[in-house]
N, C-alpha and C positions, 0 to 999 in steps of 0.2 A: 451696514448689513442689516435685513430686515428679513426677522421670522420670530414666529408665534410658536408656541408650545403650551398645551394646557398644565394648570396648577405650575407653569415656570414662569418664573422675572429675572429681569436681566437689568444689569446695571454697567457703567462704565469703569467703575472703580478709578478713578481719577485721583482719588485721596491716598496718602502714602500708608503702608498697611501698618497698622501696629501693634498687633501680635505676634510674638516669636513663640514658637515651639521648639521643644526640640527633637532630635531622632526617631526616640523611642515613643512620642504621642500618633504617629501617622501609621497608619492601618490598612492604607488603602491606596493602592500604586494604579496610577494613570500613565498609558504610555498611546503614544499618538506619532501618525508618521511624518506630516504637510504642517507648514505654519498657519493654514488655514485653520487646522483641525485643532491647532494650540490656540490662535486665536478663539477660538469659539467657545472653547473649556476655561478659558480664564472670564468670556462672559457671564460664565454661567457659574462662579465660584460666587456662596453666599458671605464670603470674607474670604482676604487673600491673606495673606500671612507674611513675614519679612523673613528673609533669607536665611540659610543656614552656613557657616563657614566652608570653603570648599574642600572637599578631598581629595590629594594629588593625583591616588589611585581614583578616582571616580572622572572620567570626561563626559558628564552626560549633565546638561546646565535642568537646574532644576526652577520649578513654580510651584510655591505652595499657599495650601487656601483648606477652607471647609465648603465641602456641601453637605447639608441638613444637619445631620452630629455627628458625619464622617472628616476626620480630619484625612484631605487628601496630597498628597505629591505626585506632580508631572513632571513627565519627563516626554520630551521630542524629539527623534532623531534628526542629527547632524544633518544639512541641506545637502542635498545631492546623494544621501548615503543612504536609503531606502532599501527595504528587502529584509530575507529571512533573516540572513548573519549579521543586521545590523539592528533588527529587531531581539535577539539573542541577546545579542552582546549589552544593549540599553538593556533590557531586564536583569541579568545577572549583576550587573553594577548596582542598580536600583536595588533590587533583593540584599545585596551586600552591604551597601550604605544605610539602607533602613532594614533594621532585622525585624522590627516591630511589624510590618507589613502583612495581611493574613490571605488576598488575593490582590489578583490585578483584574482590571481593562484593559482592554486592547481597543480605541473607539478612534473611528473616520471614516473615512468614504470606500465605495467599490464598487465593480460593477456585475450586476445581475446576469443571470441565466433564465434563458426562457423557458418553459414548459407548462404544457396544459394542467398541470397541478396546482403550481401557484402564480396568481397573477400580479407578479414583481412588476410597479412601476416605478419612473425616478422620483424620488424623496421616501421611499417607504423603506424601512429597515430592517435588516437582517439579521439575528443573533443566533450564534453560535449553539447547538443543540442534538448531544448524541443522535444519531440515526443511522440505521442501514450498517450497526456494526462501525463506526466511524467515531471518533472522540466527539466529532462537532469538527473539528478542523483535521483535513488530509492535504496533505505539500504532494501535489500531483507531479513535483518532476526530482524528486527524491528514490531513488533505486538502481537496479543494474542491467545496463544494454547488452541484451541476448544477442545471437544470431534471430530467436524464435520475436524478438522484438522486446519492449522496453519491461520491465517487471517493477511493479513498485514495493518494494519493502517499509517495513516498517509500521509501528503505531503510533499517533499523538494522544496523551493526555487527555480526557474531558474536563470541560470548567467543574468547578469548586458545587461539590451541592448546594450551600446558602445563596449563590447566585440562580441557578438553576430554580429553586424555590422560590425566589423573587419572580420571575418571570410571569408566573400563573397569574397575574393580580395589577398587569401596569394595563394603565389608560390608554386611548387613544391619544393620536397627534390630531392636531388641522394643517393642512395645507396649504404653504402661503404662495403667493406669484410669484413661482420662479422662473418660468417660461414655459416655453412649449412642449410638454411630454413627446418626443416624436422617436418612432420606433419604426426601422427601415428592415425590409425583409433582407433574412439572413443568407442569402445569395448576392444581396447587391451591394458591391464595396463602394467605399466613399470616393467620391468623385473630388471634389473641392470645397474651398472654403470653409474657414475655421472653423463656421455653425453649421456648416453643410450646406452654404447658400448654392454651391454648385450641383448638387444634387437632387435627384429625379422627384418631384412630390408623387409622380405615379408610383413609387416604386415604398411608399410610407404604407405599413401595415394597417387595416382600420379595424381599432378597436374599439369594444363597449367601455362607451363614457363609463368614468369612477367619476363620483362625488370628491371635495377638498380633502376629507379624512387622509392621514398616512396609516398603514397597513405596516403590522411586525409580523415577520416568517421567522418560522425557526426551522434549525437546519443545518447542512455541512456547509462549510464555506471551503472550498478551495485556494491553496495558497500556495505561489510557488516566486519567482525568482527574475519573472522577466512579466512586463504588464501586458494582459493579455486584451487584445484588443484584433482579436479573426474567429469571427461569427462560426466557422469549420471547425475549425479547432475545440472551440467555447463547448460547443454539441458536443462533440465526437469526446472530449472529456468528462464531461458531465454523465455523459450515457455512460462510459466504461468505470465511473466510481459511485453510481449506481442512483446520481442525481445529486445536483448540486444546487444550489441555491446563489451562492455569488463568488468572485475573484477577486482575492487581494494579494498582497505583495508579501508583508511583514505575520499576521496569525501564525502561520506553523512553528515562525524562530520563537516562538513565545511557551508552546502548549506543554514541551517539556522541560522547562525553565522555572517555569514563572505560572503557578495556579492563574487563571483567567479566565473573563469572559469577553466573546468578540462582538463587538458591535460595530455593522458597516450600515452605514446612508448609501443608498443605489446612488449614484451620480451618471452612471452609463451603463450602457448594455453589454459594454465587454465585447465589443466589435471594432472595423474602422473607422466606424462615426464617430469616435469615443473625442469627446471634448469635456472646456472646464465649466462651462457654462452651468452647471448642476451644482458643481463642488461646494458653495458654499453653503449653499442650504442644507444639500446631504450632510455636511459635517454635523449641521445644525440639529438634525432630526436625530442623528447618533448620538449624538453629547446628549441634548432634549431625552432621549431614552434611556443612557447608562444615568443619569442624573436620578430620573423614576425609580429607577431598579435599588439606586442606592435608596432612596429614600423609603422603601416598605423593608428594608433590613433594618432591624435596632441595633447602634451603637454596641448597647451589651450584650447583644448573640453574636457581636463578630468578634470580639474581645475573644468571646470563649471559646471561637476556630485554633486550629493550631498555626502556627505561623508559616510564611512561605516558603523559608527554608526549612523547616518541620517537615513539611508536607511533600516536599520533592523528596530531602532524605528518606523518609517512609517511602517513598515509590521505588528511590535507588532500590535499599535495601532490598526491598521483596522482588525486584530484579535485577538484582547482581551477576546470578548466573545469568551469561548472555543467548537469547531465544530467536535467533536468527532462521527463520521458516517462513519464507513466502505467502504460506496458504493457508487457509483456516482451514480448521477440523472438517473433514468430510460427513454433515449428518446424515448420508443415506450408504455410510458405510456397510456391509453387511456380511456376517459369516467370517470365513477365514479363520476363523478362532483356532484349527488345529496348526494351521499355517504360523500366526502368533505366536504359538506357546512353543512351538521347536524354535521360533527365530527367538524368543526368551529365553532360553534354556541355554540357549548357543549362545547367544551373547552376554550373558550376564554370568561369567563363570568369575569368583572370588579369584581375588587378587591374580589376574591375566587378561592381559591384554585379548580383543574379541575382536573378528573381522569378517564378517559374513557377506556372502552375495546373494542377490536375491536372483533368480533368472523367471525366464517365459516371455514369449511372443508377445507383440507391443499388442496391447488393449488389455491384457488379461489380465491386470490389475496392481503391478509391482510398485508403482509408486505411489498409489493409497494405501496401499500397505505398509508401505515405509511411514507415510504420512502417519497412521491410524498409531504405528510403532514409537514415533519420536513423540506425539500428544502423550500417550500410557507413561514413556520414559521422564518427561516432566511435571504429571501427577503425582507418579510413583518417586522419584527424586528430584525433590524441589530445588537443589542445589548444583542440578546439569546443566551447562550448557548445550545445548545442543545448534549444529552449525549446518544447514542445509549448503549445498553445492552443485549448483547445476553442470553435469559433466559432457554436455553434448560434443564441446567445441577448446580445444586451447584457449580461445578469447575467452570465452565464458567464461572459464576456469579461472581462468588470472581475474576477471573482476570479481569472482566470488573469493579466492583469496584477499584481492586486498579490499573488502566489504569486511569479511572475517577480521582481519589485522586491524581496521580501525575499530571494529565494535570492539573487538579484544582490548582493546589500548594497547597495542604491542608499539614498542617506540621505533622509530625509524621508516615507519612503512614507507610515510611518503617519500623518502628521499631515492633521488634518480636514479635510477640503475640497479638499485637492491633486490634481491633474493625474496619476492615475500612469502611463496611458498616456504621457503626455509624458516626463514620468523616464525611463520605461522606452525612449523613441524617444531622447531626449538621453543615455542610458546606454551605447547600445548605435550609437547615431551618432559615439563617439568611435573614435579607432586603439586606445586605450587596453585596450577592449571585448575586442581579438584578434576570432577567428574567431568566427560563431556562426551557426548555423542556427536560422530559426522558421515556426513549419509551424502553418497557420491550418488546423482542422479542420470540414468540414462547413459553411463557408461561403457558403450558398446564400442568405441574405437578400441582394440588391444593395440595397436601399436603407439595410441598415444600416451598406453604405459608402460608399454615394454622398451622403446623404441628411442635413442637419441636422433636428434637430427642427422647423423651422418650413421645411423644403425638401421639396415634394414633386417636386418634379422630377428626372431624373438630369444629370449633366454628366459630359463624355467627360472620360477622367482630364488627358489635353494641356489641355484650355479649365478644368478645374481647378485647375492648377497653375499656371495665367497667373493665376486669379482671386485664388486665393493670394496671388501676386507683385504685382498688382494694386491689390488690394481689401484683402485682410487683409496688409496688410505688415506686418512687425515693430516693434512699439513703437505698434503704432495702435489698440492695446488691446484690440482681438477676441479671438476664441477661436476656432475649426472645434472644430464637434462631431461632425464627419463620422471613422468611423473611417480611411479612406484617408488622409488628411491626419496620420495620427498611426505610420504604416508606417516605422519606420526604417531607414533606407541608410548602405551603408558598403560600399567597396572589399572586405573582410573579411565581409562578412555574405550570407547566401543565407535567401531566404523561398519554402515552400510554401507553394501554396492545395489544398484539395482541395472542391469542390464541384460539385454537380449541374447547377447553371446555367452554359450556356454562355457566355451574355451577362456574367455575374459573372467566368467565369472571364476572356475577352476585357476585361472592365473593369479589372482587377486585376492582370494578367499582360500585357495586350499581345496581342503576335503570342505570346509562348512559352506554351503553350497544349498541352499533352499527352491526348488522350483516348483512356480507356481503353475497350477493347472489347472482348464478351462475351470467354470463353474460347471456344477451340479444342477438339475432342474429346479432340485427345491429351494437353492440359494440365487439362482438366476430370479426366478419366481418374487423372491423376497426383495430383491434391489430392484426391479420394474417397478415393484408396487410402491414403495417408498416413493423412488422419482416422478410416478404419476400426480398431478392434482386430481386426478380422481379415480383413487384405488379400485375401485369398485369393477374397473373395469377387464380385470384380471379375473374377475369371475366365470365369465365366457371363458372356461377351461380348453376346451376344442384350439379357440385360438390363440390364447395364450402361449401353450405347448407347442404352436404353429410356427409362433412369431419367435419364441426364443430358439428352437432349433434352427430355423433361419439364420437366425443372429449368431449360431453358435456358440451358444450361453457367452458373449464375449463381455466382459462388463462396460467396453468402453462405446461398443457397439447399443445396447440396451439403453444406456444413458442415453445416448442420441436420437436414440427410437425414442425414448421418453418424452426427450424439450419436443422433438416433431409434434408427438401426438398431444404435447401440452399446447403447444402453440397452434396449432391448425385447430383443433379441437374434434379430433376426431378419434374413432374406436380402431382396437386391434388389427380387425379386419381391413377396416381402411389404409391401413399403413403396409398388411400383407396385401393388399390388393398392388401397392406403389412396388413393393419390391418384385413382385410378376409383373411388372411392366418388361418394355424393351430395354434393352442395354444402358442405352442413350439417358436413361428414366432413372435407373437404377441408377447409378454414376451422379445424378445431378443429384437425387436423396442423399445416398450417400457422404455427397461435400456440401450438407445444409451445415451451415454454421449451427455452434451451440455454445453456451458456455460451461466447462466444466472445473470447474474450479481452479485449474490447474494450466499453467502458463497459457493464460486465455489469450495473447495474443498468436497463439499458433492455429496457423487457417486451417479448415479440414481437416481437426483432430483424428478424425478414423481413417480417412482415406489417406492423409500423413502415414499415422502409425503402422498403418499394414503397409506402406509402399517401403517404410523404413525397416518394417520385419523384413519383408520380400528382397528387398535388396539385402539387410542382413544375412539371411540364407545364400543367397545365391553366390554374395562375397567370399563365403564359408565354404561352402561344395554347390555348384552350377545344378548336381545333380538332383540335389536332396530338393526333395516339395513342399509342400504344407503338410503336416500332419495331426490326427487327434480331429478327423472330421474338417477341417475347413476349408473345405471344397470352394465356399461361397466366396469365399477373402482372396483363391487362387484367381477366382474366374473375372471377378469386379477388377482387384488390380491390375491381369492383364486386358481388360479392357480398355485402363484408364492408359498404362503405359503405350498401347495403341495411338491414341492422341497426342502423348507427351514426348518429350525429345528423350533421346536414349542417354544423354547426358545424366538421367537420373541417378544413371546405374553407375557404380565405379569400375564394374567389372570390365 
């Protein structure tokens, strides 16, 4: 194997090692996936070390050695057994067997993501580096499959600051002959041949020559569970985690485990061309890099980190309570404030249980508000869980239960056939539980809480809970399959409802019962301006006033006017001029995509939300219209439903 690395040498180690350490001298945990990527870390060890006795409980074969005056331990996953959970699994063993350890490596091969930003070719390397709100590593197939489509939960870990700190200060690489850099446009899947010899040379992207140098990005690395090698795919994720830099297998099992930092060698493009042809050099330029990084760290600054199990404890701790919320904070929140403080007041009553509903017509803002309510609740007590739930659908519901049950640690979840709703009410029914907030989202079906499978009837919630006590008493072998029945209470506990149905919210909630109503000019005013990149444009009072009564101060509607006028670039007027078009015109504005924070995989958030009001209504009484001004939301819907099959409607 031949490759060059500046300020590196490399030796074969041939002689048998003769120094032994023991446990507590190694600081510095190496974990790597391929034997390639082992082989290349052992070349590059400035002394290799002799073995340590093994430990029964520990199956992960160990190499140990120094680079520069880090004494390090490797460890390689087991052949065939790649991925996040086997990348987990090797660090917590590693973390357990040496306690002394104060971060880790994660270093080998992957493969890049294209984008006009950075110009990733094969041998240049990638490390690991907060962005875009992101640790450095996000597991892109970790979360739960909606109806509305896939939602990623969760956060990783960022690397250890003293590595991060290293980074500012490493050298270039040179680039040795490793073959052909060749990069086929990402429509055209591989035809044949190992190297690709069957495939089109028309069809090879042409790019501006680089010089030998290797190039270090820093950045997210995406990681998930299956080797991603379809160029559609590669894009279409990278775009929706807001840019990514490369794909590996194993990072993510690592980032809350095991303090680290990732360093991947490109070997491929993360397409169907994906061959090994690269792999060995890639390892090399990774190793050749984590090698650097250690070596501008001194020995006695990393003494004085705290150690790795230190450092995840400290992370436990300070999130104990479990913070299960999809979404960041909304920064162009606005107003509402009197809205807040009654839904504060209501739910935070000493020692009693609290169950509020939020209601109002889809856009006009219930789940930012819920949103804006559960961030204030985790401020204000550090020691709530708080449990998001999306209610649109029974499916949903059960993967957000058993999401809830594992983050909880409730025992039994996974096994077959069980109850986890129930788990989850008896989990969170104990004192034991502490605090916790849970916020039913978009809960506008009532029958799918009033309602057993074989009930078509409603019962008021008083005469249901007699019947409960009743009929289904304890021990008399029933079951309710009714979700209401399955709502858990505690002195310690507060539940949101947020949905469109009054009669739902009244069923669920009671008398505390909150609804929300349109915006106001001057709070409409203030959320435009925020969402714009350029406020200034709200100036032109004439049309501002134009545009938001249009919109019917809707807030979900304005958002979307906002990305339009951000992304076309153009003034108030211009966007009032789109909505006086013809039907046809109006209708297609209306279903521009945007992102709003909020389960971004759902198409046509506005033209959704008011066909979901409108059928709402009409489910409710045929007769009742829009009200409160929305003239504008009556006439677009039934426009669109003109084209759409009547299937829409359940009526």
């Amino acid at each position: 194997m031949e490759m060059t690395a500046a300020k590196t040498s490399y030796s074969t180690h041939a002689q048998i090692p003769q120094v032994r350490l023991t446990r507590k001298d190694y600081t510095v945990g190496w974990i790597c996936a391929l034997p390639i990527e082992l082989a290349v870390v052992q070349e590059m060890l400035d002394e290799e070390h002799q073995g340590l006795p093994h430990d029964a409980d520990d199956s992960n074969i160990y190499t140990f050695g120094r680079m520069g005056e880090h004494n390090v331990v490797i460890a390689c996953l087991t052949a065939g057994q790649i991925g996040n959970n086997s990348a987990a699994s090797a660090a917590v063993q590693m973390k357990s067997s040496f306690n002394a350890i104060r971060f880790g490596l994660m270093v080998g091969i992957g493969g890049s993501v294209l984008s006009t930003e950075s110009d990733i070719r094969l041998g240049d390397v990638v490390i690991s580096q907060s962005f875009n709100q992101n640790g450095g590593v996000v597991q892109y197939d970790f979360g739960m499959t909606t109806s509305s489509g896939f939602i990623r939960t969760g956060f990783l870990n960022a690397p250890p600051t003293i590595l991060l700190n290293a980074l500012s200060i490493l050298p270039e690489f040179n680039r040795n002959k490793a073959g052909s850099d060749i990069l086929f446009e990402a429509t055209y899947k591989h035809v044949g041949g190992a190297e690709c010899e069957e495939c089109s040379r028309l069809r090879i992207v042409d790019r501006q020559p680089r010089g030998e140098e290797i190039m270090i990005h820093y950045g997210t690395i995406a990681s998930g569970n299956q080797v991603m090698q379809d160029s559609a795919i590669r894009d279409r994720l990278s775009s929706e985690l807001g840019g990514v830099l490369c794909f590996d297998m194993e990072a993510a099992g690592l980032m809350n485990n095991f303090p680290c930092l990732v360093v991947r060698g490109i070997c491929d493009y993360a397409d169907s061309h994906k061959n090994k042809r690269w792999q060995a050099y890639a390892a090399g330029t990774a190793a050749a890099c984590a090698k650097e990084i250690l070596s501008v760290i001194p020995a006695a600054k990393v003494m004085m980190e705290p150690t790795a199990d230190e450092v995840i404890h400290r992370k436990d701790a300070a999130c104990s309570a479990p913070w299960l919320v999809p979404f960041e904070r909304n920064p162009h929140f606005t107003g509402r404030e009197s809205q807040l403080a009654r839904l504060e007041e209501k739910l935070y009553v000493k020692d009693r249980a609290a169950e509020i509903a939020i209601t109002g017509l889809g856009g006009v803002g219930k789940t930012q508000l819920a949103l804006e309510l559960a961030y204030r609740a985790r401020e204000k007590y550090e020691n709530c869980s708080v449990i998001w739930m999306l209610a649109t659908s029974m499916e949903n519901l059960q993967q957000a239960y058993v999401h809830a049950a594992q983050q909880l640690g409730i025992h039994g979840w996974e096994q077959e056939k069980v109850n986890v709703k129930k788990l989850v009410q008896d989990h969170l029914g104990k004192e034991s539980a502490g605090q916790w907030l849970l916020v039913f989202d978009n809960a506008d079906d009532i029958d799918m809480w009033t309602s057993g499978p074989s009930s078509g009837q409603r019962s008021g919630r008083l005469i249901s809970r007699l019947l409960d006590m009743w009929i289904l008493r304890p021990g008399s072998g029933q079951r309710s399959d009714r979700l209401i029945d399955y709502l858990p209470r505690s002195k310690q506990g507060r539940t949101i409802f947020t949905t469109r149905d009054r009669k739902t919210a009244v069923e669920l909630a009671q008398q505390n019962v909150i609804e929300i109503p349109e915006m106001d000019e001057h709070m409409a005013m203030q959320l435009l301006q925020k969402c714009l990149i350029n406020p200034d444009l709200i100036d032109n009072e004439q049309d501002t006033k134009a545009l938001l009564a249009r919109l019917t101060y809707l807030p979900l509607a304005i958002v979307q006017a906002a990305a339009y006028i951000n992304k076309n670039g153009i003034v108030l007027a211009g966007y009032l001029s789109l909505l006086a078009d013809q039907e046809e015109e109006i209708i297609e504005l209306l279903s521009e995509e945007f992102d709003n924070g909020i389960y971004s995989n759902v198409k046509n958030p506005v033209v959704t939300t008011w066909l979901i009001s409108f059928e709402q209504i009409r489910h409710c009484d045929p007769l009742v219209h829009y009200q409160h001004g929305l003239v504008v939301v009556v006439h677009v819907t039934l426009c669109i439903l003109e084209r759409k099959s009547a299937s829409l409607f359940r009526v």
